[in-house]
C-alpha positions as CSV (number, residue, x, y, z in Angstrom):
1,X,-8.1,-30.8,5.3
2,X,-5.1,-29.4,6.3
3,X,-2.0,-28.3,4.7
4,X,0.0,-31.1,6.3
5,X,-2.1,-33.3,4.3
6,X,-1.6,-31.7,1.0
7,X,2.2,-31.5,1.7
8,X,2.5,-35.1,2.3
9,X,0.4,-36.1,-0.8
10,X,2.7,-33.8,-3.1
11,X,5.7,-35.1,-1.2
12,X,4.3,-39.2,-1.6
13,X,4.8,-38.2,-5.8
14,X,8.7,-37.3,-5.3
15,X,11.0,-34.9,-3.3
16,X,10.8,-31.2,-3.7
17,X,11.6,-28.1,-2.3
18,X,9.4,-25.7,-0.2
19,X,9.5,-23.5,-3.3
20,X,8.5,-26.1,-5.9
21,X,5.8,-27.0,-3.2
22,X,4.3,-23.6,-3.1
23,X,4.7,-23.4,-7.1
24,X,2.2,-26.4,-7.3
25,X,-0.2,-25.0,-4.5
26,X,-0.2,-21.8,-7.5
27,X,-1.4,-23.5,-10.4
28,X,-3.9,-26.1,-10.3
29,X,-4.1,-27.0,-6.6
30,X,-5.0,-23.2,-5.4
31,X,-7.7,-23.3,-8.4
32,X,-9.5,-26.9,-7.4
33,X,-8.6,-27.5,-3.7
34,X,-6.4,-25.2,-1.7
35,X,-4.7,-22.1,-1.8
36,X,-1.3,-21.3,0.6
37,X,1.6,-19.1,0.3
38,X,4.9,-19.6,1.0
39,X,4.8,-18.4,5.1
40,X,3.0,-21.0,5.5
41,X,4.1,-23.7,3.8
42,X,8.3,-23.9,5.2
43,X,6.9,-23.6,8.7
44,X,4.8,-26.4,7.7
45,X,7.9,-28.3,6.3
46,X,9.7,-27.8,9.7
47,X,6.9,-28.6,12.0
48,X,6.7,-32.0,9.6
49,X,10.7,-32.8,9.9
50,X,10.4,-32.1,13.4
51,X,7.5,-34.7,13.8
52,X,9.5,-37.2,11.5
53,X,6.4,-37.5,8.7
54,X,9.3,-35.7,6.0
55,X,12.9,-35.6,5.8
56,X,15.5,-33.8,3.8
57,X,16.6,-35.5,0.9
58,X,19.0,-32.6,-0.4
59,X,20.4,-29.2,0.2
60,X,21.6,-27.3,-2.7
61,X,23.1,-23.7,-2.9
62,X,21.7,-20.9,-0.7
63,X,20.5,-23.4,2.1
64,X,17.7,-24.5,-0.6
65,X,16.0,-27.8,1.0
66,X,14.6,-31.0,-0.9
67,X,11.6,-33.0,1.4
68,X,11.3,-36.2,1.0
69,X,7.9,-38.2,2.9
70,X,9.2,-40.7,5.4
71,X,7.4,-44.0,6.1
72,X,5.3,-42.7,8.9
73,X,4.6,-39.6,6.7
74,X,3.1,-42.2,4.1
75,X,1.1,-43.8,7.1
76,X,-0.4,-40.5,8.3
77,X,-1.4,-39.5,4.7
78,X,-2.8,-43.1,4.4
79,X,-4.6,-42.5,7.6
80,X,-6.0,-39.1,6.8
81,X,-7.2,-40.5,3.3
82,X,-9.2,-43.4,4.7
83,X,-10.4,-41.3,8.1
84,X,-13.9,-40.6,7.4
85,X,-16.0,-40.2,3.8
86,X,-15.7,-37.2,1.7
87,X,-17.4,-34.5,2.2
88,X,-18.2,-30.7,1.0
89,X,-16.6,-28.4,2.9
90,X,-17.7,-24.6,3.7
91,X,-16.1,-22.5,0.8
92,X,-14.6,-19.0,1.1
93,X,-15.6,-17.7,-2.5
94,X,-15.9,-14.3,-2.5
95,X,-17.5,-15.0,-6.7
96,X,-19.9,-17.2,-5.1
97,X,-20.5,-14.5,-2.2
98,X,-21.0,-12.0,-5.1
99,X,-23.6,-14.0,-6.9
100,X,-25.7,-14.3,-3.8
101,X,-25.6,-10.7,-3.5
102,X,-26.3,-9.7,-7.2
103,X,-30.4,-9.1,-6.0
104,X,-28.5,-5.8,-4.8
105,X,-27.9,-4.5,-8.8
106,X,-30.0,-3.8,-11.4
107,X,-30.4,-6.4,-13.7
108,X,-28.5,-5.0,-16.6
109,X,-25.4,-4.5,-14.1
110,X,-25.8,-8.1,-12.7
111,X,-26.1,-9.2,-16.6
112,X,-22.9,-7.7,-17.5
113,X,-21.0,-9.3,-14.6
114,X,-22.6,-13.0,-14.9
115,X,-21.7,-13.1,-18.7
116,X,-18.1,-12.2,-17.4
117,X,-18.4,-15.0,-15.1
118,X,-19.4,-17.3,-18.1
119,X,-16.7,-15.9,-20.5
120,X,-14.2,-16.6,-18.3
121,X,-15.4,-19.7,-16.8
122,X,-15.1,-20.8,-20.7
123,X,-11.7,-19.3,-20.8
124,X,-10.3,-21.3,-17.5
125,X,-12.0,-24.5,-18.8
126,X,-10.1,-24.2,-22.4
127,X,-6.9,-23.5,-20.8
128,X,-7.4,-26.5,-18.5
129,X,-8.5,-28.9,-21.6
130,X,-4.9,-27.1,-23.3
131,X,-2.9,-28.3,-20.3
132,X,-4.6,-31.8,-20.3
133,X,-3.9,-32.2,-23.8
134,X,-0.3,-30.8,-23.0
135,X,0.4,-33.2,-20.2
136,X,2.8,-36.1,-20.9
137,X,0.3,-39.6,-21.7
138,X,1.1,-41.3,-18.8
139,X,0.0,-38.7,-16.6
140,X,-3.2,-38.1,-18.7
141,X,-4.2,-41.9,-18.9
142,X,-3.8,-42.5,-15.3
143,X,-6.4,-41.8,-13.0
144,X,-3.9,-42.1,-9.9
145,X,-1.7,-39.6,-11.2
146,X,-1.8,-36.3,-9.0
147,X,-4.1,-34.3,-9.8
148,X,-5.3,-35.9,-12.9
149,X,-9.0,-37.1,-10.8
150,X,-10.0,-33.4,-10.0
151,X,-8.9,-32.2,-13.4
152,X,-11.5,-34.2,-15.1
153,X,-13.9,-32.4,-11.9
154,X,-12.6,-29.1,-13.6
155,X,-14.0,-30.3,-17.1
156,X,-17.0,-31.4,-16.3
157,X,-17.7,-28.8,-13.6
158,X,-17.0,-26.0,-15.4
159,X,-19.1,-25.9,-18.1
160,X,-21.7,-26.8,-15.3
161,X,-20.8,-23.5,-14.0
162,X,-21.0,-21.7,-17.3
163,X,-24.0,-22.9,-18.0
164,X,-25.8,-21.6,-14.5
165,X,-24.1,-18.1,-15.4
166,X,-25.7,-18.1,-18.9
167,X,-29.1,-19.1,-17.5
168,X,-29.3,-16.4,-14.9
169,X,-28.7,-14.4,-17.3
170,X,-31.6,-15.6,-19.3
171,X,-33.7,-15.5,-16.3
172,X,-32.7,-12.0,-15.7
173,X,-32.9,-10.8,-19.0
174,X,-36.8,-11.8,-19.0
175,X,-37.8,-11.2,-15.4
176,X,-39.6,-8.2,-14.5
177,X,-38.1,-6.6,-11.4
178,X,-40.4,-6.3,-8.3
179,X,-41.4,-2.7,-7.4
């Protein structure tokens, strides 16, 4: 995936800013898909009006710029979305990097960070269910809304993910360490 590719889809839902962009790539997009910060995104944003897939819409006070997706930017997301068949990528987690390494810790010390993990794996699922409940109908009872797809992946991975944390811990709790 790239970043263009997330731009563009954003973009497809309605013009915004480079700093609206970034505010979105915060909150639920950095959590489920991507993560990017704002040096990255407005050379993105220039590198896309210079290839014609965005277009300003706006300029407001302060040189503040509204994008706007262009036809052909609509037919390169198109294209990227149909391109090939979904798969996983390789994840930079440095939590899941940490869980492979917990062997390292006595149990009691890896049992006191899994049931973190788990209490706040419960606390990011109830805040997500908050904001569902939250969000206005038409975006909750449409599954082509943005984003609404992989937040139903957040509820029903999530307690997935809880529920490995508390069963390590289980298996922890009555394992025997090897000499």
């Amino acid at each position: 995936m790239s970043l263009r590719h997330a731009l563009l889809g954003l973009l497809a839902e309605g013009p915004a800013s480079g700093y609206d962009l970034t505010k979105q790539f915060e909150g639920s997009l950095m959590q489920w898909a991507w993560h990017t910060t704002h040096s990255h995104v407005y050379p993105e944003l220039r590198r896309m009006t210079e290839d014609e897939l965005v277009e300003v819409v706006a300029t407001a006070s302060r040189g503040r710029k509204t994008y706007g997706i262009t036809d052909p930017g609509r037919q390169e997301l198109r294209r990227w979305l149909l391109a090939d068949p979904l798969t996983e990528e390789a994840v930079r987690s440095e939590a899941a990097l940490r869980m492979f390494l917990l062997g390292n810790l006595e149990p009691a010390e890896a049992i006191k960070i899994l049931q973190d993990y788990a209490d706040r794996t419960t606390q990011r699922l109830e805040t997500m269910q908050a904001q569902i409940n939250q969000a206005p109908a038409q975006w909750r009872d449409n599954p082509f809304a943005v984003g609404r797809l992989v937040a139903e992946r957040g509820l029903r991975t999530l307690p997935a993910v809880r529920d490995w944390a508390l069963w390590c811990i289980e298996q922890l709790s009555q394992a025997q360490r090897p000499s």
